[in-house]
C-alpha positions in Angstrom: 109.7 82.7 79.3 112.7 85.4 78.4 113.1 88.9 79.2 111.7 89.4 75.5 107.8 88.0 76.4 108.1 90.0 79.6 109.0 92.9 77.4 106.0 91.9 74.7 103.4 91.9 78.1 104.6 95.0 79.4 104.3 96.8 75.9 100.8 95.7 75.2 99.7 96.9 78.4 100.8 101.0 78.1 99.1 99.8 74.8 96.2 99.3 75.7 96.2 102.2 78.8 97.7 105.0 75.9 95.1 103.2 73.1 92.3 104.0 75.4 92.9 107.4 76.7 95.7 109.7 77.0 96.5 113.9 77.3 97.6 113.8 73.7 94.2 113.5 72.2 95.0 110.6 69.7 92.7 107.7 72.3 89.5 106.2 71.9 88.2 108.1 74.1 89.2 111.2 71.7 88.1 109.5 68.5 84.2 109.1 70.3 84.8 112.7 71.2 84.2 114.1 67.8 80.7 114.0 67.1 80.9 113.7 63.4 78.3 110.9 63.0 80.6 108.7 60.9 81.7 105.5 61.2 79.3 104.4 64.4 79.7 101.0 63.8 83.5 101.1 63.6 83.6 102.9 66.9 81.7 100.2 68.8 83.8 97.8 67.6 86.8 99.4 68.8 85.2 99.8 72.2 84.3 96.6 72.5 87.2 95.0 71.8 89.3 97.3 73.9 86.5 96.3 76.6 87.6 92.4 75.7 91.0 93.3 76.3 90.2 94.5 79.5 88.5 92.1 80.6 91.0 89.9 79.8 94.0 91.7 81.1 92.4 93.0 84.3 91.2 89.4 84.8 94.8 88.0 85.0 95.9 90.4 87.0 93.5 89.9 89.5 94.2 86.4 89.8 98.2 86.7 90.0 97.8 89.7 92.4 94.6 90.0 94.4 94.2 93.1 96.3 97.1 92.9 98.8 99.7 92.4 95.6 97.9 94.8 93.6 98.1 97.7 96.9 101.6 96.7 97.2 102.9 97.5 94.1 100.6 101.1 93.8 101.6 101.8 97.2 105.4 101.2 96.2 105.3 103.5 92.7 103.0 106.1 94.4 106.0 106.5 97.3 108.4 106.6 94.1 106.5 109.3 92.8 106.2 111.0 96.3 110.1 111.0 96.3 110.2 112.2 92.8 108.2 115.4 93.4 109.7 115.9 97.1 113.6 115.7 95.5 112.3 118.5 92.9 112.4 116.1 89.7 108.7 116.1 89.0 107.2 119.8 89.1 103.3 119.1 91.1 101.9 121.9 89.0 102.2 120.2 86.0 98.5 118.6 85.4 100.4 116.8 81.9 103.1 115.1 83.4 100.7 113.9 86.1 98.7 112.7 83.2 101.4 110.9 81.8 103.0 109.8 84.9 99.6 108.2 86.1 99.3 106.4 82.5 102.8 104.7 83.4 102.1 103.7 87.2 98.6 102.2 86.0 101.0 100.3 83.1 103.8 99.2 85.7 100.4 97.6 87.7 98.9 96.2 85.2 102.1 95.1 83.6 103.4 93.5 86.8 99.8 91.4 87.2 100.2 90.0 83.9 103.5 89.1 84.2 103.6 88.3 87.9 102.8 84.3 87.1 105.0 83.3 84.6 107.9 85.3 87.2 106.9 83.4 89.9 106.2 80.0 87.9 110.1 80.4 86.6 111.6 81.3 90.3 109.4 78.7 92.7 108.3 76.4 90.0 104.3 77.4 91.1 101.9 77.8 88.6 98.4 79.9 88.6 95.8 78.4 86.6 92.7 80.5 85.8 89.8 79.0 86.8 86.1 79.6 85.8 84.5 81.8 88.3 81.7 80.7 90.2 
């Protein structure tokens, strides 16, 4: 796979974190906000496939990272943040940019899970297949 798939992944994962909530108020979680009592129907659908995506997504993660891949790379962009706010760049008083900032690092973790297989099949020549769970 190219740059541009890793790209594609990476995209459809802030995707899928912005689609589902973010500070801006255009989310999901917005739209079932307004108690309007229109389109019900269209709103469960929505939700269920942003669930299916999750699912998915989280799933491949999971298997590529596991937990000690998945604390690494939080551990390594919370210290980046750390040194962001402690060198002044990032003001800690400012809840949206914390909002944002959070919506990124939970992208670069997610993004880095789905992609994490097809880097390491391309550099070792290992491969993860997803099995059925038990």
């Amino acid at each position: 796979m190219k740059s541009f798939g890793y790209l594609i992944r990476t995209v459809t994962c802030f995707l899928l974190l912005f689609a589902t909530w973010n500070p801006s108020g255009y989310s999901y979680a917005a739209w079932l906000g307004t108690d309007d009592g229109s389109r019900l129907s269209v709103k469960i659908a929505v939700g269920l496939l942003l669930l299916a995506l999750y699912a998915a997504y989280l799933r491949i993660a999971w298997v590529a990272l596991r937990l000690p891949g998945i604390l690494t790379a939080v551990t390594i962009l919370y210290s980046g943040y750390l040194s962001l706010r402690h060198l002044g760049v990032l003001d800690a008083d400012a809840p949206l940019w914390s909002s944002y900032l959070a919506l990124v690092l939970a992208g670069l973790v997610l993004a880095s899970g789905v992609c994490w297989s097809h880097f390491k099949r391309r550099i070792s020549g290992q491969s993860h297949v997803l099995t059925p769970p038990p």
